[in-house]
N, C-alpha and C positions, 0 to 999 in steps of 0.2 A: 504494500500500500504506500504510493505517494505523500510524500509532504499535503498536497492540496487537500486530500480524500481523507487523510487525518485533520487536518484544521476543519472542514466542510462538518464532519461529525463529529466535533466538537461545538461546534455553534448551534447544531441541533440540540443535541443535549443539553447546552446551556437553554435553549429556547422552549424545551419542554420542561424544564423547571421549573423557567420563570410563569410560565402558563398554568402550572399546579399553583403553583405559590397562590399568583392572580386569583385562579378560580376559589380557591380556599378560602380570602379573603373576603371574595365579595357575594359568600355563599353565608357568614356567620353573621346573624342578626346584629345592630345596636344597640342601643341600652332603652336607647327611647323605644324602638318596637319591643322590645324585650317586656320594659315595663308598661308598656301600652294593653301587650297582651296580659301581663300578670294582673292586674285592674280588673280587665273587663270578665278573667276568670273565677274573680271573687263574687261571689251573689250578694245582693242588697239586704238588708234588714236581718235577718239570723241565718246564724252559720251552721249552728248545731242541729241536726246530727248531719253532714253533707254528705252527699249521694255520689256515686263511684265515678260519675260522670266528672261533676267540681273536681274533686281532687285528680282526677286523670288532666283535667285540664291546668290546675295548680304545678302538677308534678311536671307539666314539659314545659311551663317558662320559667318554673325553676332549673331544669335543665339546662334549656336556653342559657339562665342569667349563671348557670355553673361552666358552662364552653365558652359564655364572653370573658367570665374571671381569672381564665388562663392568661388572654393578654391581654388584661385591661390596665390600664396606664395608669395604676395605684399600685402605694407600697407594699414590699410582699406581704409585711404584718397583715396592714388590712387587707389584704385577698386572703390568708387564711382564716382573718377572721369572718370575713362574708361567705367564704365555702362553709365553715361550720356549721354558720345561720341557718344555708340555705339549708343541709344535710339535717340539722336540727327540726326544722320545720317539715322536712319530708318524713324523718320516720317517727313522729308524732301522728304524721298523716296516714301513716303504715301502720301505726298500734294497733293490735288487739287484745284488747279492749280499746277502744278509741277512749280518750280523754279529752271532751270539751276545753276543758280550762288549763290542761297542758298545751295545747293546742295554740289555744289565745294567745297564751305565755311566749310560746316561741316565735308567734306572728310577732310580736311585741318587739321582743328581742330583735328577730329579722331585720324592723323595721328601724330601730334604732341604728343599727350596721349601713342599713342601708342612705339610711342621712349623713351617713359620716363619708362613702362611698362619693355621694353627690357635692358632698361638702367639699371633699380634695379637689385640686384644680385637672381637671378632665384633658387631656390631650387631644387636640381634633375637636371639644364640644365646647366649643364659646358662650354659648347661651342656653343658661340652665335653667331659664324660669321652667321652662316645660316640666323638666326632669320634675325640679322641685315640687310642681303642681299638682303630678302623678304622687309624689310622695305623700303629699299632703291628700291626698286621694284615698291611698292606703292607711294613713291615719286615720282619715274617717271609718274608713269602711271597720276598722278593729276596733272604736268605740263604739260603734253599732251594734257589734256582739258580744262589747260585754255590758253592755243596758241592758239585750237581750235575758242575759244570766242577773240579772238584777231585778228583772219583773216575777223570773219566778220565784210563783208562793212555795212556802214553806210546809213541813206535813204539819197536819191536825194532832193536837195536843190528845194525849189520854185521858182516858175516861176515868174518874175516882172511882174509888169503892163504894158501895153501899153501905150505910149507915145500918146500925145495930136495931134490931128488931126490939120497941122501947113493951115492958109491963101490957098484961092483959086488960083492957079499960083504960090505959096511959099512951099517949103520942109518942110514941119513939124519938130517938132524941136522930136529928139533920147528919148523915155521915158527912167526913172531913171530905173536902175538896181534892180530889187526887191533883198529882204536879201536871206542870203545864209540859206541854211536847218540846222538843227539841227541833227547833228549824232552822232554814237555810240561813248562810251567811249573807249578810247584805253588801251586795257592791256599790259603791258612789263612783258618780262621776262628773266632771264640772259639765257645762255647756257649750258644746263646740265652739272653739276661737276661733277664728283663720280670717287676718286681713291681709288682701294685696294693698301694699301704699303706692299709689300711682304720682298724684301731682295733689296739694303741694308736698315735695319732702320733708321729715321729721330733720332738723339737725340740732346735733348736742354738742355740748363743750364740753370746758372742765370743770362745771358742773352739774352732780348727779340729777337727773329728769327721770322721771314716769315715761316709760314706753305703754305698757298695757297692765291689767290686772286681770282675775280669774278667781272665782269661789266657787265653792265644795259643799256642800251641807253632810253630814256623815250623823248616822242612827246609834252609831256602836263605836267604841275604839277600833281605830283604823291607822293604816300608814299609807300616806298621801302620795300620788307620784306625779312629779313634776314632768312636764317637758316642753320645751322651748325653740321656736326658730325664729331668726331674725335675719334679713339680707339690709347690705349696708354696705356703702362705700365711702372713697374721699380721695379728695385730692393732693392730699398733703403727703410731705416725703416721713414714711416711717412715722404713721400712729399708732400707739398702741389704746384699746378700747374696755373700760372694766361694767362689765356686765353683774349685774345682781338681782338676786328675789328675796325680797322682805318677806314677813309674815304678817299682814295688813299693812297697812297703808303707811307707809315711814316708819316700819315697825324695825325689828333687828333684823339682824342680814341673816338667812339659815342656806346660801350659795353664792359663791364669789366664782368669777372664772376672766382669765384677761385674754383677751384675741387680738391682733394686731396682724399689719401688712405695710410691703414697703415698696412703693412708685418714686418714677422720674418724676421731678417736678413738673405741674404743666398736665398730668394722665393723670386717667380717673383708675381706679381698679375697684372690682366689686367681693364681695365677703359675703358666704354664711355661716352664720355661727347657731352651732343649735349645743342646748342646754338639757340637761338628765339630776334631778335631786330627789332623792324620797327622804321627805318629812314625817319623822317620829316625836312630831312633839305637837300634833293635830287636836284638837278638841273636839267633843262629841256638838254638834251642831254645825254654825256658819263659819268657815273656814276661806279669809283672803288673801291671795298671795299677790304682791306685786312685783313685777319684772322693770330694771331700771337699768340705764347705761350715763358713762359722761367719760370725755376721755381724760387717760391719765396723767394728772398736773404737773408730775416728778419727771416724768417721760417725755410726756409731749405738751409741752406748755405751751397754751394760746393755741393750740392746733382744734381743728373741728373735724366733723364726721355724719353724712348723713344717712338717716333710715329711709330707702327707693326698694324696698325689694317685700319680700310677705313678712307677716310678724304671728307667728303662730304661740297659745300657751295655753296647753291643757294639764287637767287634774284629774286623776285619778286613785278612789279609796279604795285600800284592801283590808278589809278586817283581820283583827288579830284577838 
């Protein structure tokens, strides 16, 4: 074989590689079809007990979003912690016995992984309102199911004894009250947040402002669970942003967390920052949390920052 007839079949070769490669690429969904599909495979209003169908349909855009997480353009940590998620939430799915409220649990979980996923800066996806809209989509749809598990009633209490048969010509005397039944735990939950802030923007300094608030009413001791999104940007070189939730209204701080980002002077860059706290120090009744930012005066003095993007904060009781 020639010199030529070796180069020639060499460039073929190269040329069917590059055509595997190609086709392989543009054969693995996105993230946005990905989550598009995971959404519209979740059913509206209660999840429990779901039908072989739902979860068939659950279980391959969880696939899906497990064949994107091979190369998705987040750090390895968080790709192995979103495989776990997903893998968590499938064989929950797979229990037998099914478990309801493990179930929820892992939806929960998932869902947290997957804010942080969206949260990192995406390589190829410049604009995440979508993403994040979806997200907040899935959020909804998981407070929907556990109101569901909240409406239902409790068993019926037992029946006391009968009282003691009283003297022949004398009224018996009233038997005692048997105890009261044991019933279901009660779940709370606040009342869906979710604002997009379009026009005008929110901006804050360095000092602390009111973004939003959220209350809880709780029947029974419980532990409250927070969670929080805020999209926000600025212009300024290298702010840093201290985020907190009171316990009422200017009450003490029970979460601190600081977020920051660094542009050329002149560029805008955009931020979301989402928040996770469970409150163990809740009271049985009305329960307020306020979500607050300003930026940090040590750090970035005289620098501002404003809130253009959704401001999401929900509550959730778990009895204990």
């Amino acid at each position: 074989m020639d010199k030529k007839e070796k180069l020639l079949q060499k460039r073929l070769k190269e040329r069917g590689n590059m055509q595997a490669s190609v086709h392989s690429h543009s054969t693995q969904k996105d993230l946005t079809d990905i989550l598009e599909e995971l959404v519209a495979a979740f059913p509206p209003g209660c999840f429990c007990p779901p039908s072989q169908q739902i979860i068939t349909q659950i279980e391959n855009s969880l696939n899906d979003l497990l064949i994107w997480s091979t190369s998705a353009p987040i750090s390895s940590d968080l790709k192995l912690e979103l495989q776990n998620a997903i893998n968590a939430v499938k064989n929950q799915l797979e229990a037998n016995p099914f478990s309801c409220c493990d179930t929820i649990q892992a939806l929960q979980a998932f869902e947290f992984v997957l804010l942080k996923v969206i949260d990192h800066p995406l390589v190829g996806i410049p604009f995440k309102v979508h993403l994040q809209n979806l997200a907040q989509q899935l959020q909804a749809l998981f407070a929907e199911y556990i109101a569901c598990l909240a409406c239902t009633p409790g068993p019926t209490g037992a029946q006391g004894p009968t009282g003691a048969q009283g003297p022949t010509g004398a009224q018996g005397p009233t038997g005692a009250q048997g105890p009261t039944g044991v019933t279901d735990l009660i779940y709370s939950f606040s009342e869906p947040l979710s604002v997009f802030t379009t026009s005008p923007v929110q901006t804050f300094t360095n000092v602390e402002v009111s973004i939003t608030t959220v209350s809880i009413n709780t029947a029974q001791p419980a532990l409250i669970e927070l969670r929080g999104l805020v999209g926000w940007s600025s212009t300024n070189f290298d702010v840093l942003v201290i985020w907190r939730i009171r316990r009422g209204i200017g009450g003490p701080i029970i979460w601190e967390g600081h977020d920051g980002l660094g542009v050329d002077p002149g560029e805008q860059a955009g931020q979301l920052t989402s928040m996770l706290h469970v409150d163990n120090g809740a009271v049985i009744g009305s329960n307020i949390y306020e979500l607050t930012a300003m930026v940090d005066p040590t750090v970035s003095p005289g620098l501002t920052a404003d809130i253009n993007g959704p401001i999401v904060l929900a509550a959730t009781g778990y009895p204990v």
